[in-house]
TORLOZA-571527 format. One record per residue (C-alpha): x, y, z; residue in one letter. Coordinates in steps of 0.02 Angstrom, whole numbers, plus 32768, in hexadecimal, padded with zeros to 4 digits. Example, Ala and Ser with C-alpha at 12.3 -4.5 7.8 and 13.67 -1.06 7.14 Angstrom:
2
{x->8267 | y->7F1F | z->8186 | resn->A} $
{x->82AC | y->7FCB | z->8165 | resn->S} $
END
This chain:
109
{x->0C7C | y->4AE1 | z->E077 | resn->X} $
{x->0CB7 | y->4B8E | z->E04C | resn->X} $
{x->0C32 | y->4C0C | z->E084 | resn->X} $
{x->0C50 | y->4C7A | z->DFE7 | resn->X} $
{x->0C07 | y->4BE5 | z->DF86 | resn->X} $
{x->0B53 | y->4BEF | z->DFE2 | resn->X} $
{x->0B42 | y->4CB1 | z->DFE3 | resn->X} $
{x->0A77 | y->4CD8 | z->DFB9 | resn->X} $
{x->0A63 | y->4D85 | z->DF83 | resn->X} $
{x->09AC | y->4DC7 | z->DFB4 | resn->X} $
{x->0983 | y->4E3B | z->DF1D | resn->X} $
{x->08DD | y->4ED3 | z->DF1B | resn->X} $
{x->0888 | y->4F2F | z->DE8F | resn->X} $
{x->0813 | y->4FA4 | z->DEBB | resn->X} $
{x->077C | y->4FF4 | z->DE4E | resn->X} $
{x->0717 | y->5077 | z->DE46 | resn->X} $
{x->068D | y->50AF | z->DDD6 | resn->X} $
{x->0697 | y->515C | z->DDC7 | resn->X} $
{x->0622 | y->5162 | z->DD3B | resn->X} $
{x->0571 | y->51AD | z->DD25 | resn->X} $
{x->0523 | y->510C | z->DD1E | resn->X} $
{x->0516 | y->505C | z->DD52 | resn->X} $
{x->05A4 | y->4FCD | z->DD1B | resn->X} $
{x->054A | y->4F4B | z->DCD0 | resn->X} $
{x->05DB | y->4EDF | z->DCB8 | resn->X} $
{x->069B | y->4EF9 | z->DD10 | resn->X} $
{x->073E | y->4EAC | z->DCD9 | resn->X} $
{x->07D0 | y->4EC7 | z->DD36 | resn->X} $
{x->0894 | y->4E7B | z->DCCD | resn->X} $
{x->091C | y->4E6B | z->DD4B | resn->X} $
{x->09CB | y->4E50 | z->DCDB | resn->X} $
{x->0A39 | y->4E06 | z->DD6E | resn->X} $
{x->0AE4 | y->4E10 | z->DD71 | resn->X} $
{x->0B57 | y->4D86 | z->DD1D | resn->X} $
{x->0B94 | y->4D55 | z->DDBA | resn->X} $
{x->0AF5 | y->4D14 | z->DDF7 | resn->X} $
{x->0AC3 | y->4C67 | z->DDE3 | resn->X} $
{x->0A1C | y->4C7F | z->DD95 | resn->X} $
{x->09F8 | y->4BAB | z->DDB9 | resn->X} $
{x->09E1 | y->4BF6 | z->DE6B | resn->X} $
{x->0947 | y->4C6B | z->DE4E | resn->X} $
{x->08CF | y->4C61 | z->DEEE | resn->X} $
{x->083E | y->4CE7 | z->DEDA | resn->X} $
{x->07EC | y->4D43 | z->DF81 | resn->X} $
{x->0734 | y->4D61 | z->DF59 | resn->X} $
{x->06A5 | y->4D91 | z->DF90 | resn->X} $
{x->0609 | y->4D08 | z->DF67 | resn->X} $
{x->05C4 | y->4D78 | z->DECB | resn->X} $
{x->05CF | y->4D2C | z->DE10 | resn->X} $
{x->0671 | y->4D4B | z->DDB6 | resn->X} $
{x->06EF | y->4CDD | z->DD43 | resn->X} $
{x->0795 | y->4CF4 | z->DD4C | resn->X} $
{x->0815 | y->4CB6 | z->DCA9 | resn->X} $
{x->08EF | y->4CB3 | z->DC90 | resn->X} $
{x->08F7 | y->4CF7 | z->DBF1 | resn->X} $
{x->09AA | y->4CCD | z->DBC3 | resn->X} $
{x->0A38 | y->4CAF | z->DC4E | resn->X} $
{x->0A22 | y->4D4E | z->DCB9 | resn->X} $
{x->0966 | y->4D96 | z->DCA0 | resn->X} $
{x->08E2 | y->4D81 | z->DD01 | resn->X} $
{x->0824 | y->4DAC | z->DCCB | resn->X} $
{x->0794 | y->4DD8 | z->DD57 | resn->X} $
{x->06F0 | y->4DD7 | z->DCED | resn->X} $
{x->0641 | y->4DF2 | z->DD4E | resn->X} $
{x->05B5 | y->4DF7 | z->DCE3 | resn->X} $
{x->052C | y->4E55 | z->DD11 | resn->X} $
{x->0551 | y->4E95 | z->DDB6 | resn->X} $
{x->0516 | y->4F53 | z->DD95 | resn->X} $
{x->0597 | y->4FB4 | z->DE14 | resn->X} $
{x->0550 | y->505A | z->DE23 | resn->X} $
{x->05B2 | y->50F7 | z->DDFE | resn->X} $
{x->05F3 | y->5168 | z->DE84 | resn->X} $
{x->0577 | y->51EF | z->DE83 | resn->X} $
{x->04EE | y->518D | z->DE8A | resn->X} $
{x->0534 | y->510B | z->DF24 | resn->X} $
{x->05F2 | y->5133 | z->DF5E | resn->X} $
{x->0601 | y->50AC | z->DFCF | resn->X} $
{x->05B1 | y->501E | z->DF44 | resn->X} $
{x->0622 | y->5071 | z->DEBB | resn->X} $
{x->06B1 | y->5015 | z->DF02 | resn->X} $
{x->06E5 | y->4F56 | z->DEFA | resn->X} $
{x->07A0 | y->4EF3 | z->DEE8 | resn->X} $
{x->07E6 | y->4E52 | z->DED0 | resn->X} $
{x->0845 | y->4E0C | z->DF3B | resn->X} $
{x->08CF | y->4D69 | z->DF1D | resn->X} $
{x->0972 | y->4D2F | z->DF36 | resn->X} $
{x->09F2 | y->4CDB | z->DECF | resn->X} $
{x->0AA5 | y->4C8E | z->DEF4 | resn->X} $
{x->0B3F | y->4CBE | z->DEC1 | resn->X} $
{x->0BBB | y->4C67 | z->DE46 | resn->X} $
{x->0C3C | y->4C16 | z->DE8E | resn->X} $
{x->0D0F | y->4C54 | z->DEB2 | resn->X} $
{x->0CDB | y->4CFA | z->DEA2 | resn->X} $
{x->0D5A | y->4D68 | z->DEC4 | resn->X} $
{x->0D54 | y->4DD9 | z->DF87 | resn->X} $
{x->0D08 | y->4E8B | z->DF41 | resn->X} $
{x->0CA8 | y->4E49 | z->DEA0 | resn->X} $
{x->0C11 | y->4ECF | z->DE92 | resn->X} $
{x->0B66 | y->4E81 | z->DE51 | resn->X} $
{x->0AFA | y->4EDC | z->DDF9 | resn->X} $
{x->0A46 | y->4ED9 | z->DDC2 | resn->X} $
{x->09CF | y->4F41 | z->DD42 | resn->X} $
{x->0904 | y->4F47 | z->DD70 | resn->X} $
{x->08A4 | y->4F90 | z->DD1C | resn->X} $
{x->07D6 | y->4F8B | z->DD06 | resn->X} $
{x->0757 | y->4F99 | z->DC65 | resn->X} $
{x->06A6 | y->4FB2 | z->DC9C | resn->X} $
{x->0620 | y->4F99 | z->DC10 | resn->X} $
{x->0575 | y->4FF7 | z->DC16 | resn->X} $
END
């Protein structure tokens, strides 16, 4: 089997709350890259309460309710969380093909 067919790509998106007040509620939308097979999703988390949806055939939706991350003034440290997953690659892509991804995060007070 042709290694280039099995390629896992480990993906990150950090946060921060640098608010004045606590995040009641985070979401965090990944668009990945077409060339990602988006079948292959595996997340990396932490045991805490969150959903995760594929909206579409590239977007991926981190939703956790009520898990109050504090802003940066009042607790650096806590102000900060990720997500962490992987994903495979499509198939016969050609040597040098660049993936790309676009995080971003939406905290609700």
């Amino acid at each position: 089997m042709d290694l280039l067919k099995i390629i896992r790509h480990d993906l990150y998106c950090k946060i921060s709350n640098t608010g004045n007040d606590y995040a009641e509620h985070v979401y965090i939308i990944d668009t990945l890259d077409s060339d990602l097979e988006i079948g292959t999703f595996l997340c990396y988390l932490p045991v805490i309460m969150y959903y995760t949806s594929i909206i579409g055939t590239n977007i991926v939706k981190f939703d956790f309710p009520y898990i109050y991350l504090p802003d940066s003034g009042t607790n650096l440290q806590g102000s900060v969380g990720y997500v962490k997953y992987s994903v495979r690659q499509k198939p016969n892509l050609n040597i040098g093909t660049v993936i790309k991804k676009q995080c971003r995060h939406l905290f609700r007070l």
